[in-house]
N, C-alpha and C positions, 0 to 999 in steps of 0.2 A: 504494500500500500504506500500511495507517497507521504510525504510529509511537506507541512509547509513550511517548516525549520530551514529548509533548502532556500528560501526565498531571504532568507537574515542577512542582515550583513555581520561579518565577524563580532563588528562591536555589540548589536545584538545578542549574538549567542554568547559572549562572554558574560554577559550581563544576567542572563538567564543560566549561565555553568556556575554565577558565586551566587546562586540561588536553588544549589544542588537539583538543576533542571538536565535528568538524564539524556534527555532528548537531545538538548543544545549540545553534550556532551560527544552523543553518537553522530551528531550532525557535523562538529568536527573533524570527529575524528574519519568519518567519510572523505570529508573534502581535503585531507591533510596527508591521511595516513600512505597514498603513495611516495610525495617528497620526502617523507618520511624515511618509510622504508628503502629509496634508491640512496638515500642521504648513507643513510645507516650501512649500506651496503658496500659502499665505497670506501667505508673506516675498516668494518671489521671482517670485510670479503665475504664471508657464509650466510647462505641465505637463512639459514635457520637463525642463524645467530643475528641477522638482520631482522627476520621476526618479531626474536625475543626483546629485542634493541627500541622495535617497534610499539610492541605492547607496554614497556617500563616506561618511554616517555611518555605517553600518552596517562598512564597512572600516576606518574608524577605530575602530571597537568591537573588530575580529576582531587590529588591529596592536596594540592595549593591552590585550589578554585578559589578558597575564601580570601584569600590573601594577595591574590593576583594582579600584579601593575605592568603592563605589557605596553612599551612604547615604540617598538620598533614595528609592530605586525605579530599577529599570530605565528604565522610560518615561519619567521625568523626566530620567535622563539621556542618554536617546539625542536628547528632545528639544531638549535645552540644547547638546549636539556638531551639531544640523541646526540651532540657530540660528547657532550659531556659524560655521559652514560657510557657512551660505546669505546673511550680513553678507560674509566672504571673496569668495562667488558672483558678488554685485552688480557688484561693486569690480570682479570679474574682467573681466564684462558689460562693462563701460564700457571697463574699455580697451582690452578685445578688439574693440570698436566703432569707436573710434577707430583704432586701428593700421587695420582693414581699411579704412578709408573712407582713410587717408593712402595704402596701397597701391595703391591700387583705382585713387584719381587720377594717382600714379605710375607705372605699368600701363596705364591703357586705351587711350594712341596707340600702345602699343610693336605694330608689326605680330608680332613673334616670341611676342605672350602666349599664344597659343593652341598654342602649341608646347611652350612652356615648364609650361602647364597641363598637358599630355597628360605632360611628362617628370616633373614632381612626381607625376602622380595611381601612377603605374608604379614611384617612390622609398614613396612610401607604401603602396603594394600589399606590395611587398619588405618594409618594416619592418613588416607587421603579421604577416606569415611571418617575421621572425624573432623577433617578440615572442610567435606561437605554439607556436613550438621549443621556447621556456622551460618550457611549460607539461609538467603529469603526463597522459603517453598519456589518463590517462580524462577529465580535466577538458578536455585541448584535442578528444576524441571530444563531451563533454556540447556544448560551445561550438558545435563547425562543426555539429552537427545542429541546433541552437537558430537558428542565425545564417545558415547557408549552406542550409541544407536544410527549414529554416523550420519545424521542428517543433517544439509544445509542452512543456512541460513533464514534461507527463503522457505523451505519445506516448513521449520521450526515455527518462522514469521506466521505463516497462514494457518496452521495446526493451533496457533495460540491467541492467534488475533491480534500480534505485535506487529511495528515496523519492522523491518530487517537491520534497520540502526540498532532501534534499541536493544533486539538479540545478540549485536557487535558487543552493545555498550555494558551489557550482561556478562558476553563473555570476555571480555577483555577485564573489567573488577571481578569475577570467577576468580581467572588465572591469577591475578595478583595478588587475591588470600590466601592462596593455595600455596602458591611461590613462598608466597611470608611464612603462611605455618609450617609447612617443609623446614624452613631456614630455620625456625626457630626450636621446633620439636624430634629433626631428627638426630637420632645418633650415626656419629662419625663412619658405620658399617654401611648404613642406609646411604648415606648420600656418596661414599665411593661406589655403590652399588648404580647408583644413578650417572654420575660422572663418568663413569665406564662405559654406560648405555650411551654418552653423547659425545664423548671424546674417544 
């Protein structure tokens, strides 16, 4: 369905983002999210990692809505929070490189690693069910049918009687609580277990 959020001018929609209007939010990030991601992709090469680059600025957009003074243009500064991000990125890369390769050498005679793998992937199964507890009935409904049931955007959108923005703007704060609780709740097996899955 369309929206008429498309017709705003930027100052508009910001205006209506520090009034935690998720619409204005998804309507952004529509009109943004490719400079975005070509931005992002040119720092940190990978398109995944281009992605992930994609979806952090835009939640650091959505976490300082209230506080937001933007003088240059929107798009100048969503670009300057994905350079900024994706110098953090790099950094990340490497030592997330490093730590797995130290475990990995530390691990590979242990006969029990394959055990120990099965018992982490079952810890982190758990915590991603309790990171979707957190979530609002409709946003963790937009998430498992996007993610578990493999449906589009659009498919979700008309199923639920949403924009297709707003099922963006669902799952783009989804990922980013997810991301958070992970960081904060797993133990150090789990997240080389995962770091291994992307590197």
């Amino acid at each position: 369905m369309g929206s008429i959020y498309a017709a705003y001018a930027d100052g508009d929609l910001l205006r209506l983002l520090r009034s935690d209007d998720p619409q204005a939010f998804a309507e952004l990030y529509e009109r943004y999210r490719m400079d975005v991601y070509r931005y992002g992709l040119t720092i940190v090469k990978m398109p995944l990692q281009a992605e992930d680059l994609l979806q952090d600025t835009f939640i650091r957009l959505w976490d300082v809505r209230h506080r937001l003074e933007i003088k240059t243009g929107i798009r100048q500064y969503l670009l300057r929070i994905c350079h900024n991000r994706a110098i953090d990125i790099n950094k990340q890369v490497a030592v997330s490189r490093q730590l797995v390769d130290q475990l990995f050498n530390h691990y590979q005679d242990d006969s029990a690693s394959l055990e120990r793998s099965q018992l982490d992937l079952q810890r982190f199964d758990a915590l991603v069910e309790e990171a979707l507890s957190s979530l609002s009935p409709q946003r963790r409904r937009v998430y498992e049918m996007c993610k578990k049931e493999k449906k589009s955007y659009e498919e979700v959108a008309r199923e639920l009687q949403l924009s297709t923005n707003t099922v963006k703007a669902h799952m783009t704060q989804a990922n980013a609580l997810l991301r958070e609780y992970i960081r904060k709740n797993a133990r150090i097996s789990i997240l080389v277990l995962l770091l291994g899955k992307f590197f």
